[in-house]
MARLO-696844 format. One record per atom (N, C-alpha, C): residue in three letters; atom name; x, y, z. Coordinates in pm, 1 decimal. Layout:
BEGIN
REC:marke:tigu:east:north:up
REC:ALA:CA:X:Y:Z
...
//
This chain:
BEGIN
REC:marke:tigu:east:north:up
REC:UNK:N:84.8:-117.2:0.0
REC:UNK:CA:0.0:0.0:0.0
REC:UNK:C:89.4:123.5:0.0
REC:UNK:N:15.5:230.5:-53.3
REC:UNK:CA:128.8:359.2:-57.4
REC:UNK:C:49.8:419.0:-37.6
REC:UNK:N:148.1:554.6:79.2
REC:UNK:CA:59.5:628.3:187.2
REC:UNK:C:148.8:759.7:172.5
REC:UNK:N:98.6:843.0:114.4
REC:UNK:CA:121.7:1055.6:101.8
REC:UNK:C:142.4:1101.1:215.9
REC:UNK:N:237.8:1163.4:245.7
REC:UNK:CA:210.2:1227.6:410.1
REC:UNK:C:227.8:1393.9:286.4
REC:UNK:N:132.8:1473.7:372.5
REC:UNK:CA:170.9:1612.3:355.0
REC:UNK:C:264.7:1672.2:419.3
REC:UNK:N:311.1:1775.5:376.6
REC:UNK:CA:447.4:1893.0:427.4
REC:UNK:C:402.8:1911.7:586.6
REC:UNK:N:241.6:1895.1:636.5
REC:UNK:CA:260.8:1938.9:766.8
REC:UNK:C:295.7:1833.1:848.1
REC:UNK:N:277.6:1760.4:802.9
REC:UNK:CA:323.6:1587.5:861.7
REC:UNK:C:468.2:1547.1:905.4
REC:UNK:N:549.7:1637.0:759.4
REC:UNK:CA:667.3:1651.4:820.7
REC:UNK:C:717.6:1744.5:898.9
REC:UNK:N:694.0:1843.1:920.2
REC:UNK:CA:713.1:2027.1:1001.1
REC:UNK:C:691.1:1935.9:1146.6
REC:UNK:N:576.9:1912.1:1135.4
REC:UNK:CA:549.0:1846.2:1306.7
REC:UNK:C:640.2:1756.2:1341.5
REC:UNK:N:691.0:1685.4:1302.3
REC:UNK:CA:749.7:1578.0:1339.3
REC:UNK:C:951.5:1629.3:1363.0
REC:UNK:N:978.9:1709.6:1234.2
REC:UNK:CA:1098.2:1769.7:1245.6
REC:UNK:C:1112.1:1863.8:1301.4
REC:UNK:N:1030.4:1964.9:1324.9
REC:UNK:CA:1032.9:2096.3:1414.7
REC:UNK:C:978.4:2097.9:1542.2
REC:UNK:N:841.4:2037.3:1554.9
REC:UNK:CA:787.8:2020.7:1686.2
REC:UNK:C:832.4:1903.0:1726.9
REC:UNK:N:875.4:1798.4:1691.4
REC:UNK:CA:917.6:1656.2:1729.2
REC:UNK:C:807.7:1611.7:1828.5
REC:UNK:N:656.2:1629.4:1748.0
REC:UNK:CA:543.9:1542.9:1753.9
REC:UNK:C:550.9:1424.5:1762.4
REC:UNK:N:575.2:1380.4:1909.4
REC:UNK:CA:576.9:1223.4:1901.1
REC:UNK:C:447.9:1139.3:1814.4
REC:UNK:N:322.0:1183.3:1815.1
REC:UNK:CA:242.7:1108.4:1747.4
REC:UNK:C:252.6:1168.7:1570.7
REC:UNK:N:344.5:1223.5:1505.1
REC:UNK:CA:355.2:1279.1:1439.4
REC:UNK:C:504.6:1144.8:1337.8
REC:UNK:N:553.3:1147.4:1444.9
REC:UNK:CA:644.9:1044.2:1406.5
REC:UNK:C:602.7:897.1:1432.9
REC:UNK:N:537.5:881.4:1515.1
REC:UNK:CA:437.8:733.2:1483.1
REC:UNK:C:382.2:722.3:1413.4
REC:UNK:N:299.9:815.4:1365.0
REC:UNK:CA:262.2:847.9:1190.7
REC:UNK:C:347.7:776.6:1109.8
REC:UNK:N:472.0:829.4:1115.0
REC:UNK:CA:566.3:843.1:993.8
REC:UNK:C:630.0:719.8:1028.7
REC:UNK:N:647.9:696.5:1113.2
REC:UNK:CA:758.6:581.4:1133.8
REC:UNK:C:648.1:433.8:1118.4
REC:UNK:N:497.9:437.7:1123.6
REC:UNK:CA:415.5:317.2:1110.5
REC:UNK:C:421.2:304.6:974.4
REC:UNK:N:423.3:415.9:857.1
REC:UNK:CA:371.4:420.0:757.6
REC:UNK:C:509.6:350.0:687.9
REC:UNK:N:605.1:401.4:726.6
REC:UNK:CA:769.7:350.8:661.1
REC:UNK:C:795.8:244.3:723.2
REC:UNK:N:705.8:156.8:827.1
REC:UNK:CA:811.6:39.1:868.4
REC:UNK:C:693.3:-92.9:783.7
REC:UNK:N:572.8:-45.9:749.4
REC:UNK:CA:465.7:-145.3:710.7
REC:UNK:C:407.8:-136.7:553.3
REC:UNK:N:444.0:35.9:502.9
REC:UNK:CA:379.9:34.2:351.8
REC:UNK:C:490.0:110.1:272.2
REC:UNK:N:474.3:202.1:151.1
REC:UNK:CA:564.2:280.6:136.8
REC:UNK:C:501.4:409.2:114.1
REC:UNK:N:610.8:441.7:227.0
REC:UNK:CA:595.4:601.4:229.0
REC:UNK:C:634.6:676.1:95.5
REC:UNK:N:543.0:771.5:53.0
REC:UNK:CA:564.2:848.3:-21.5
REC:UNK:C:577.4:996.7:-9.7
REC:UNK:N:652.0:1062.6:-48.5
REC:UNK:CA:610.9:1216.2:-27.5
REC:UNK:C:663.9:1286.6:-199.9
REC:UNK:N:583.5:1354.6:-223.0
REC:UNK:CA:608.2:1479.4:-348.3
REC:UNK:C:708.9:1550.4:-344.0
REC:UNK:N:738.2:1584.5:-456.4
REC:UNK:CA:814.6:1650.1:-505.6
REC:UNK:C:784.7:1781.4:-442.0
REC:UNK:N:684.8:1867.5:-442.3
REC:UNK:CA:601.6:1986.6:-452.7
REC:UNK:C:589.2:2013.6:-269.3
REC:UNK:N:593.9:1900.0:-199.6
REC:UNK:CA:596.8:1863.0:-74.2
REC:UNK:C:725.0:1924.6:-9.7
REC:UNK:N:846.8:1821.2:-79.6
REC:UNK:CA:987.0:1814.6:-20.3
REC:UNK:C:1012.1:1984.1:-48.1
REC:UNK:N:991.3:2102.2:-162.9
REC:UNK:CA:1016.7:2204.8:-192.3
REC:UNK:C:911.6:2308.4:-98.0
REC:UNK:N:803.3:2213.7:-61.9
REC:UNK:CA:726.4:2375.4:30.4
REC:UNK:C:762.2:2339.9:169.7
REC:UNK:N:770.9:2207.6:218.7
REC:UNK:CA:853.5:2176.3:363.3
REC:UNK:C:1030.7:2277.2:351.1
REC:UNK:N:1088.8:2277.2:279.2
REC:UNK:CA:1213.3:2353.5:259.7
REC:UNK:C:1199.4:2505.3:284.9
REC:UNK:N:1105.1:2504.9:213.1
REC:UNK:CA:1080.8:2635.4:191.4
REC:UNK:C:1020.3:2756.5:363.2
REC:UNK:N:942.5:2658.4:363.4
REC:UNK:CA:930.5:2708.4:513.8
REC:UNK:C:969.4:2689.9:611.3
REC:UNK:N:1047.3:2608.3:586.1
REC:UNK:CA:1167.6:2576.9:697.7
REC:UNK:C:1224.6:2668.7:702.1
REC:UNK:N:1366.8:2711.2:607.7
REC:UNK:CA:1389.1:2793.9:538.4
REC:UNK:C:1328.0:2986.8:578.4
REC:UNK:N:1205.2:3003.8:573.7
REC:UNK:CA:1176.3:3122.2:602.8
REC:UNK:C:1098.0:3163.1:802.6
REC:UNK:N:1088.2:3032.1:815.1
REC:UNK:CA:1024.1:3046.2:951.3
REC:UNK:C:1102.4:2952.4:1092.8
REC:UNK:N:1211.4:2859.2:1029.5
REC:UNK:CA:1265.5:2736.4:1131.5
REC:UNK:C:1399.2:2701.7:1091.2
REC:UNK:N:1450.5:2798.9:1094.5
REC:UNK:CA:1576.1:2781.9:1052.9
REC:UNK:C:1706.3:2706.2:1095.9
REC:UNK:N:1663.5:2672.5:1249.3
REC:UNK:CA:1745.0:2639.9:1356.5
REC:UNK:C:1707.1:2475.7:1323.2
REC:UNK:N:1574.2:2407.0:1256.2
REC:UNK:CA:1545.2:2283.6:1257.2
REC:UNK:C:1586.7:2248.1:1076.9
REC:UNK:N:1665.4:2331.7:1047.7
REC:UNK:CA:1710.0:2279.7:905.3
REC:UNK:C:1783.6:2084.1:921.1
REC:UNK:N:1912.1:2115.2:974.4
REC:UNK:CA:1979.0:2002.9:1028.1
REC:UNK:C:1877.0:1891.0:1046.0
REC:UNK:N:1752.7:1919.8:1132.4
REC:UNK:CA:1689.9:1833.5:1173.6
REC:UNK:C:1605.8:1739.7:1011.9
REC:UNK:N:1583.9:1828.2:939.0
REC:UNK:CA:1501.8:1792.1:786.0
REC:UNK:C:1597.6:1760.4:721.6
REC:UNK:N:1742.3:1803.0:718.3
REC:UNK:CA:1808.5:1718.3:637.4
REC:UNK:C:1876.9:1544.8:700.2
REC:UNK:N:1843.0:1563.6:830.6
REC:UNK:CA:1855.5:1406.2:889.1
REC:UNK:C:1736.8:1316.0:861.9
REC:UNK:N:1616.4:1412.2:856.2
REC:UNK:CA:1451.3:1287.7:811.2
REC:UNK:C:1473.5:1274.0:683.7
REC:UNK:N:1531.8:1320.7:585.8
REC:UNK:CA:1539.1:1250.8:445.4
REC:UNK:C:1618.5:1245.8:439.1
REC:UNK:N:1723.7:1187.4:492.5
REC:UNK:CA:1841.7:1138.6:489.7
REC:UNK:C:1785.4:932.2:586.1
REC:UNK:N:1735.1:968.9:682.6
REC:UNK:CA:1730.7:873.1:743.1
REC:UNK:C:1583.1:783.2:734.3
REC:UNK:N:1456.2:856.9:701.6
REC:UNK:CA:1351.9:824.0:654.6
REC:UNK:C:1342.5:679.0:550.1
REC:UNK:N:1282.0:587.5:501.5
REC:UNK:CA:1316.5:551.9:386.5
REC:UNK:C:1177.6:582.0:299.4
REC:UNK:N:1180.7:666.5:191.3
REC:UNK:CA:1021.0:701.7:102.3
REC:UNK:C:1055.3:709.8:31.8
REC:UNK:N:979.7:694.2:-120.1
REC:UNK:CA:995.8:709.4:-241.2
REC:UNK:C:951.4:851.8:-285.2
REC:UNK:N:996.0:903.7:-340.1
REC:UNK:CA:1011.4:1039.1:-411.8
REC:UNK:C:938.3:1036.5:-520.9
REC:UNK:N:787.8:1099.5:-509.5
REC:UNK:CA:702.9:1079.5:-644.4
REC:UNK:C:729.5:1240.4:-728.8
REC:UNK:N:743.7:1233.6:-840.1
REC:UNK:CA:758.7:1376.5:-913.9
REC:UNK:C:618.3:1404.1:-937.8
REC:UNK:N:560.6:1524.2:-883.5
REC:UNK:CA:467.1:1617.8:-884.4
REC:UNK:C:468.8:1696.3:-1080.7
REC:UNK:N:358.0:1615.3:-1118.6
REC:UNK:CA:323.4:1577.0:-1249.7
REC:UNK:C:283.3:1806.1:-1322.8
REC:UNK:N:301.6:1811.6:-1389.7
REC:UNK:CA:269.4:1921.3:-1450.6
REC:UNK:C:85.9:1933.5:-1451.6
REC:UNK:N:4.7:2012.7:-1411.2
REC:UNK:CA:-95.2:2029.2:-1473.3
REC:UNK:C:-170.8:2076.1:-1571.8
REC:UNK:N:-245.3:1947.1:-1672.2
REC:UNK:CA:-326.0:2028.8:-1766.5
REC:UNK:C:-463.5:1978.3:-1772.6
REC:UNK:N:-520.7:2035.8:-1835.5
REC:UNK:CA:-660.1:1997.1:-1858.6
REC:UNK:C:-772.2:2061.7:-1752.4
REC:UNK:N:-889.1:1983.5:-1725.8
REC:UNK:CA:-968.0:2022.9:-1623.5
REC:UNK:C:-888.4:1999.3:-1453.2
REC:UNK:N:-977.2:2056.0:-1372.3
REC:UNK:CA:-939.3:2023.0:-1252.3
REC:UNK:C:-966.4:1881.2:-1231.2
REC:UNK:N:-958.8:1805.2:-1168.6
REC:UNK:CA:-1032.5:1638.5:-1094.2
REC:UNK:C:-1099.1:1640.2:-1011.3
REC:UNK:N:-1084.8:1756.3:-908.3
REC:UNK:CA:-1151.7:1802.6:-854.1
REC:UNK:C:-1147.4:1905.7:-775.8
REC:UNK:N:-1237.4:1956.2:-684.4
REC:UNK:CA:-1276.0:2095.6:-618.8
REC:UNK:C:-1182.2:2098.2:-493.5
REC:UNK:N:-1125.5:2208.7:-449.1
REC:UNK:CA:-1018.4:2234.6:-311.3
REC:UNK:C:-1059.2:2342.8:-292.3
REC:UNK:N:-1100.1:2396.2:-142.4
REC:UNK:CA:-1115.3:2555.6:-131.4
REC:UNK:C:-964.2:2626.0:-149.3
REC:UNK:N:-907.7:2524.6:-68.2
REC:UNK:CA:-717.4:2602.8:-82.7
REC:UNK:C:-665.9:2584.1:-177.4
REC:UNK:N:-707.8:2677.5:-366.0
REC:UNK:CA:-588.0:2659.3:-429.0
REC:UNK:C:-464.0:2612.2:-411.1
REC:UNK:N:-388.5:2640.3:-330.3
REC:UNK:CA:-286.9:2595.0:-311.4
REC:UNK:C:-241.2:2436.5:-249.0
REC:UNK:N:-349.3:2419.0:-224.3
REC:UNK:CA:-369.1:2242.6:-223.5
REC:UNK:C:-337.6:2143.8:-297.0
REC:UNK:N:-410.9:2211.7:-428.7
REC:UNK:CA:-440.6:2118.2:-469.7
REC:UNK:C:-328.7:2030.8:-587.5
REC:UNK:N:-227.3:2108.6:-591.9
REC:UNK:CA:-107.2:2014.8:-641.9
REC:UNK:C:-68.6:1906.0:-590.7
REC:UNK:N:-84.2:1907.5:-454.4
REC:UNK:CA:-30.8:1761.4:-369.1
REC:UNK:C:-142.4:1637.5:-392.0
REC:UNK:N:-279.8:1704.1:-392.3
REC:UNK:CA:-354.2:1609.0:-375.0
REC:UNK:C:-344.8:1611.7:-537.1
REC:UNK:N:-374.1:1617.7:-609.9
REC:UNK:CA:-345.8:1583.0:-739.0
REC:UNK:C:-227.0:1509.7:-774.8
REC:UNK:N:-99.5:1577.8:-727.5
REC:UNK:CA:-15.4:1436.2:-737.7
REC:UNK:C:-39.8:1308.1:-719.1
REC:UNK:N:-142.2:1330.2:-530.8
REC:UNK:CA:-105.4:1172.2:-508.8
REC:UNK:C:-248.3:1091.3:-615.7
REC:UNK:N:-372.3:1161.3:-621.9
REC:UNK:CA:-453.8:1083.3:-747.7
REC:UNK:C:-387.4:1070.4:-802.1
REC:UNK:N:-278.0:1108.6:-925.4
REC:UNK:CA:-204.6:1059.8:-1028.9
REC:UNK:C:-128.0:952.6:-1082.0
REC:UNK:N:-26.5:973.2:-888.1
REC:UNK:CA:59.3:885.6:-891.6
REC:UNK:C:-12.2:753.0:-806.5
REC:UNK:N:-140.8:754.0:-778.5
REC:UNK:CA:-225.7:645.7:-759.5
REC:UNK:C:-168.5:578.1:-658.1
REC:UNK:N:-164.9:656.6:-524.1
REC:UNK:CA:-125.2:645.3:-458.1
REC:UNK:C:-271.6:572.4:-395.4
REC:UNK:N:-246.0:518.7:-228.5
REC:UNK:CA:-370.4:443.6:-146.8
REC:UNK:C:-422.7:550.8:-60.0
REC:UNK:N:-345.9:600.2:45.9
REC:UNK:CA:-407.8:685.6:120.5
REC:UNK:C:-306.2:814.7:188.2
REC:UNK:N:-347.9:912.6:158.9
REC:UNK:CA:-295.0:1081.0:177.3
REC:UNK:C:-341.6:1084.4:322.0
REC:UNK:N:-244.6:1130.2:370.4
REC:UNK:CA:-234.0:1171.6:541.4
REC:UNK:C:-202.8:1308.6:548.4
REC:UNK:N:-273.4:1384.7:573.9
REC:UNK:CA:-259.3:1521.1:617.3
REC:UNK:C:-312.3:1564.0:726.9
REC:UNK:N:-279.6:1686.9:772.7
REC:UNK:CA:-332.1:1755.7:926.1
REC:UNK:C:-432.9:1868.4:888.6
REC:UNK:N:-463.1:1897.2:739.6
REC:UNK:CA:-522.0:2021.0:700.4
REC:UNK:C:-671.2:1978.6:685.8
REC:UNK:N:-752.5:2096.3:738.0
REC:UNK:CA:-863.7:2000.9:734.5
REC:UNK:C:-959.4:2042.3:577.2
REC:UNK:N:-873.3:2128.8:527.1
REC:UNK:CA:-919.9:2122.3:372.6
REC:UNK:C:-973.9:2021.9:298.8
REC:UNK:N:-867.2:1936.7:368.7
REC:UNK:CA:-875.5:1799.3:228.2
REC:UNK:C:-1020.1:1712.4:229.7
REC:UNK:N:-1052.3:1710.5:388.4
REC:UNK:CA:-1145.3:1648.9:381.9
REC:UNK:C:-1278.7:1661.2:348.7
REC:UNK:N:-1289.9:1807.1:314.3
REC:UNK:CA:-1444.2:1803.3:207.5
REC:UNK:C:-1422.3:1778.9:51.6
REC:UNK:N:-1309.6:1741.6:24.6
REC:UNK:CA:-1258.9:1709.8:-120.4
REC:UNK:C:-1377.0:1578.7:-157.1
REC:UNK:N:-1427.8:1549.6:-276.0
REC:UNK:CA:-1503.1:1458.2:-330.3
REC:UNK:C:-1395.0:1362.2:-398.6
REC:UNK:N:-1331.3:1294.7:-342.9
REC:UNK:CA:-1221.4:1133.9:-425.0
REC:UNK:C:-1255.4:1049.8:-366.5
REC:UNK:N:-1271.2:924.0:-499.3
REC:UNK:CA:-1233.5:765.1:-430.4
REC:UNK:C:-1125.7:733.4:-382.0
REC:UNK:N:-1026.0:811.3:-463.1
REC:UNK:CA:-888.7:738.4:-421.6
REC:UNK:C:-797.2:905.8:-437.9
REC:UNK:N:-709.1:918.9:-360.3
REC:UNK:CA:-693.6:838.2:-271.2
REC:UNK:C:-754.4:805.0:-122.9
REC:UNK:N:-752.9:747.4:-39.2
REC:UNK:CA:-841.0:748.5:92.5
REC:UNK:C:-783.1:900.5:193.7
REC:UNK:N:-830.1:1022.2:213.9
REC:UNK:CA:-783.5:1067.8:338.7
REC:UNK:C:-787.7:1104.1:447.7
REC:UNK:N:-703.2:1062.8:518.7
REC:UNK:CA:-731.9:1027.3:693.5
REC:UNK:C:-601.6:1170.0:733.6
REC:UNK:N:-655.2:1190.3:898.1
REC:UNK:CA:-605.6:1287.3:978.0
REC:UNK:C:-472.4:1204.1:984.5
REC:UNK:N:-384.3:1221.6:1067.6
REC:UNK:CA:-299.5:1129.3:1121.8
REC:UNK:C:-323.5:1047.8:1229.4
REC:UNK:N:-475.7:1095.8:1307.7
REC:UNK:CA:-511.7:1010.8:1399.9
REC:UNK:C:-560.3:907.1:1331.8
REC:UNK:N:-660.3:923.3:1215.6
REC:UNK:CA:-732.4:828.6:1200.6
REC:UNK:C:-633.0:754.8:1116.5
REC:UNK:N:-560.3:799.7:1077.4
REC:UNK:CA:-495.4:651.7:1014.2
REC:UNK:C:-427.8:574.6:1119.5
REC:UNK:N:-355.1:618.6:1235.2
REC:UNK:CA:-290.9:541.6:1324.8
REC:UNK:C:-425.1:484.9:1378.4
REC:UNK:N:-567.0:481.4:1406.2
REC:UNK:CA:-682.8:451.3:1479.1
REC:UNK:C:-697.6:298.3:1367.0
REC:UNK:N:-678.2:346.0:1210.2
REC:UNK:CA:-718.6:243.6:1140.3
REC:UNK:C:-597.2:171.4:1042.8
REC:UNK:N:-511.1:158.4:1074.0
REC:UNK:CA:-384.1:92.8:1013.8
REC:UNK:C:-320.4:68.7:1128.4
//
């Protein structure tokens, strides 16, 4: 099974060192494969970068030491797939439909009035509640 964590998934876990944040991450990498975006790894940087500067070290040890596959965040054309209030959303979740991924884990609660079959998305509670 392959499981999306979003950019806040990682911030919590590398900056706040969210213990249930890293049980997240560490259930998802020891049982399925973790995936994270392209579009992900560049806006986690990025705000690292402008707001956490002191936890850089710390993000270059989780993808260094993490093990996930690196999906490339596909160009968009055509219609939307579907509706996001947060423009700015909706590249990730479009990646992971694309790259047909199983289930997107995020902390934003945007995602969840999104209309998809696939991929499945859960809080980080509820996926640790149901995996």
């Amino acid at each position: 099974m392959r499981v999306m964590i979003d950019s806040n998934i990682i911030i919590s876990a590398v900056v706040f060192r969210s213990a249930k944040m890293g049980e997240v991450i560490e259930r998802i990498a020891d049982r399925y494969e973790l995936c994270i975006a392209t579009c992900c790894t560049d806006e986690v940087r990025a705000v690292m970068a402008e707001k956490f500067t002191d936890s850089n070290a710390g993000l270059d040890e989780f993808f260094e030491d993490v093990p996930y596959t690196l999906i490339e965040t596909p160009e968009i054309t055509g219609s939307p797939l579907f509706q996001i209030r947060d423009s700015d959303d909706y590249l990730i979740l479009h990646t992971a439909v694309v790259s047909q991924v199983d289930i997107f884990v995020t902390g934003d609660k945007d995602f969840f009035d999104v209309k998809i079959d696939r991929p499945e998305i859960l809080s980080p509670m509820g996926f640790l509640a149901k995996y």
